[in-house]
Structures are given as C-alpha cells and as structure tokens.
N, C-alpha and C positions, 0 to 999 in steps of 0.2 A: 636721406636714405643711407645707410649705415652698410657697410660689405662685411660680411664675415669671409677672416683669414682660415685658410685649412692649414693643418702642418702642412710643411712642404713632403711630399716621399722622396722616401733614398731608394737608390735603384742598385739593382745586385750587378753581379757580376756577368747575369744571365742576358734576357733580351731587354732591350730599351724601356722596352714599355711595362716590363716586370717588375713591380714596387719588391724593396727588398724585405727578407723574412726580418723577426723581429732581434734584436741584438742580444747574445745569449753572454752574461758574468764571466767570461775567464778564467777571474782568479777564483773565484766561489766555483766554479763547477772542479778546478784542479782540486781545490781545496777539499772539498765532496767525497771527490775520486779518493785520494789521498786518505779519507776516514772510512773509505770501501764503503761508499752509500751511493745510490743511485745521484746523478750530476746534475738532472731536473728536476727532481724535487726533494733529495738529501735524506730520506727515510728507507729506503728499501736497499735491501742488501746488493752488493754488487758483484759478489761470489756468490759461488754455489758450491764450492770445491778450495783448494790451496789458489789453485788460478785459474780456474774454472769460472768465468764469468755468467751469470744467468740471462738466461733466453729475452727475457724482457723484466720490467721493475715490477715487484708485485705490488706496489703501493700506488704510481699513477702509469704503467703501462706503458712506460717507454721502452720502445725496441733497444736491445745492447746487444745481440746476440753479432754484429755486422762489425763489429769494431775491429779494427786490425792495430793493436799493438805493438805485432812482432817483435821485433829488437831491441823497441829502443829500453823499456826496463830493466830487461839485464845488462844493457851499455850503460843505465844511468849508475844503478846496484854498482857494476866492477868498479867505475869513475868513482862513485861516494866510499866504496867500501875501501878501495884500494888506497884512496887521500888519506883515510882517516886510519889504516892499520899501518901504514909507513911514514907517518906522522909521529901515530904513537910509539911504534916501536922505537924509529930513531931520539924520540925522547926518552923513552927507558935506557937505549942504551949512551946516549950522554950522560945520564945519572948514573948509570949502576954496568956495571961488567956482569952480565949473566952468559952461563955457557951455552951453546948451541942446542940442547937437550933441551933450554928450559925454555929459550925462544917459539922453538918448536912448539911445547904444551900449553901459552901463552897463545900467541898469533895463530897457529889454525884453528882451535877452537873460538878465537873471538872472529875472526875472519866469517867463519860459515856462519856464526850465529846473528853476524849484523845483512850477512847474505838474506838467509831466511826472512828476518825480522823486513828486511828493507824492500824486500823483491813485490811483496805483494800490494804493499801501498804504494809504491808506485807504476804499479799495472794499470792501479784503479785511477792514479792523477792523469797517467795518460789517456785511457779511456776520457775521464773527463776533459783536458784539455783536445781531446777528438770530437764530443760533444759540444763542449764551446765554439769549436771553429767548422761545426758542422761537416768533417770529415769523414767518408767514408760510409758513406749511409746514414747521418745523423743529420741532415739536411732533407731531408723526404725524397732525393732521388736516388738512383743507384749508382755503386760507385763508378766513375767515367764518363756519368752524363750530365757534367756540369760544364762540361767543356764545350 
C-alpha cells in the first residue's frame, strides 16, 4: 500500500492553524508598479491621474484604492534626484568653470524635470512592493487586523 505525500503547508503569521496565503513576486510586482501597471496581473493601468491611483484594476479587479504610499516616493525622488544632479553638477564643474547664472539654468530645470519624470514610477513600485508584501489591505484584511 503506497501513502501519498501532501505538500507540507506554511503557516502565516496569523493563527496556527491558518495555512498561509499564497506567495506573491516581489520583484515582478515592484517591477509592474514601476511600469504604472496594475502589480497582479501587469495590464491595467495604475493611475487614473498624475498620482492619482485607481479605485481598483480594470483588467482583473484588484482593489488599489487602500494603498498607503505616503512618503516614501518623494523620499525616494529627492534621494535619487538629489545623487544624480550633485553628481553631475560637481562633474561639470571639475571640467568646465561655468558662472553662477548658468549653473542656475542648467540644474533647476534638470532637477524638477527628473522630479516629475521619477515621482510617478515610483509611487506605482511602491504600491507594488505593498502588494507583494501584502500591506495595508492588500492581504484581504483591514489594515491593523493582522496583528
């Protein structure tokens, strides 16, 4: 007589005897976000607005509207933006002696425009990486009742 093996279950964070949800991509859902597509199934848009997220995916109906990104994209935006324009600047001015006037015409326009460009794709990776990790209502409970 021959026993069939089951997978073993993993169990969450929750109660003992609760198998756990199934394991959602990481780096494919950041990745998702990141292209401002829905994190579950990568087709549906993830704006509705500049950063205005929509209410839910029009393509497989996953709720977005619960997401709480707060902060952290314009912390990541000033971090990335701010490396890369005192980077470059200080390399222009190792090369070249430019006056004050022209620094100015250079550096804030490239400054705000790598703002804009960067702020929105990474709204959407964090959204996504909040989907991945099942935070903040992206786990089927609400938020505070996982504890």
């Amino acid at each position: 007589m021959t026993q069939s093996r089951a997978a073993p279950i993993e169990y969450g964070a929750g109660q003992a005897d609760e198998p756990a949800a199934p394991r959602r991509d990481l780096w494919r859902s950041i990745g998702r976000g990141l292209l401002m597509r829905c994190p579950h199934c990568g087709e549906g848009k993830l704006f509705a607005g500049f950063l205005t997220s929509v209410e839910a995916c029009e393509v497989c109906h996953e709720l977005i509207h619960h997401h709480r990104a707060d902060d952290l994209p314009p912390y990541l935006t000033v971090f990335i933006v701010g490396h890369l324009v005192v980077a470059l600047f200080m390399g222009v001015e190792e090369v070249t002696t430019l006056p004050l006037w022209a620094h100015l015409t250079i550096w804030i326009p490239v400054t705000l425009a790598l703002s804009l460009v960067l702020l929105r794709p990474l709204k959407g990776g964090t959204i996504g990486l909040q989907w991945a990790l099942r935070m903040h209502g992206f786990g089927g409970s609400p938020d505070g009742a996982d504890h």
